[in-house]
Residue, then its C-alpha position, 0 to 999 in steps of 0.5 A: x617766180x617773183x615772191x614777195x614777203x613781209x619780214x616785220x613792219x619795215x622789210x620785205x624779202x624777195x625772191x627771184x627765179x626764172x624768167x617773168x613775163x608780162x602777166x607774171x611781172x604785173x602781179x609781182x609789181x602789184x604785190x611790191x607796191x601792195x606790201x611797201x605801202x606803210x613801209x618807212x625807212x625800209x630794208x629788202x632782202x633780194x634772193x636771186x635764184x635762178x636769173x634770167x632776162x625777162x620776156x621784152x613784154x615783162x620789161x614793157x610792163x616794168x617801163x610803164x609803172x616806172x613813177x609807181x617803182x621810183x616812188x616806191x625805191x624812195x620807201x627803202x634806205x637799204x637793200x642786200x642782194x643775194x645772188x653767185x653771179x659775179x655781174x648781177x652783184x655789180x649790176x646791184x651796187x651799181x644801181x644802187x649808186x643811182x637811186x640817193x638814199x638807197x644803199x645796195x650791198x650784193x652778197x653769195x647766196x651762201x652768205x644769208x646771215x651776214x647779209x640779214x646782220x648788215x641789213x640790221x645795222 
């Protein structure tokens, strides 16, 4: 499951679950693009679940909208991450090091309301 939300003008709250395949990652990538169309100096909430790898058709579907995603990522000034697993918190802050003027801060799923605060600030 790959759900997208508007959260106010400028944010969007996502929430992961599962493994996508290639007819789910098309429609979540659709809905992302869709929903940050207006958005400036936006913020996202990621909410990480249940994670697992996508199917290797996903993943192929994620490579050929790549220009659409980095254009995309340029919408967003910061991004929190919710997730308990120790490696995609680092994955997160890691990727965020890559993209320039996106900050990435991962938090434990328990911890909404620092993250929402930090989102905030």
């Amino acid at each position: 499951m790959f759900k997208v939300t508007a959260s106010g003008t400028n944010r969007l709250d996502i929430k992961l679950s599962g493994k996508l395949d290639a007819d789910e990652m098309k429609i979540a990538l659709d809905e992302l693009v869709n929903k940050s169309k207006d958005i400036k100096n936006g913020k996202m909430l990621y909410e990480v679940i249940d994670f697992q790898l996508p199917t290797f058709s996903a993943i192929v579907v994620e490579f050929s909208r790549l220009p659409a995603m980095l254009g995309l990522i340029k919408k967003f000034d910061r991004a929190a991450v919710l997730t308990d697993k120790i490696w995609l918190k680092k994955v997160s802050e890691f990727e965020g090091a890559l993209y320039p003027g996106l900050e990435i801060k991962a938090f434990n799923r328990d911890e909404k309301v620092e993250a929402e605060d930090w989102l905030s600030s």
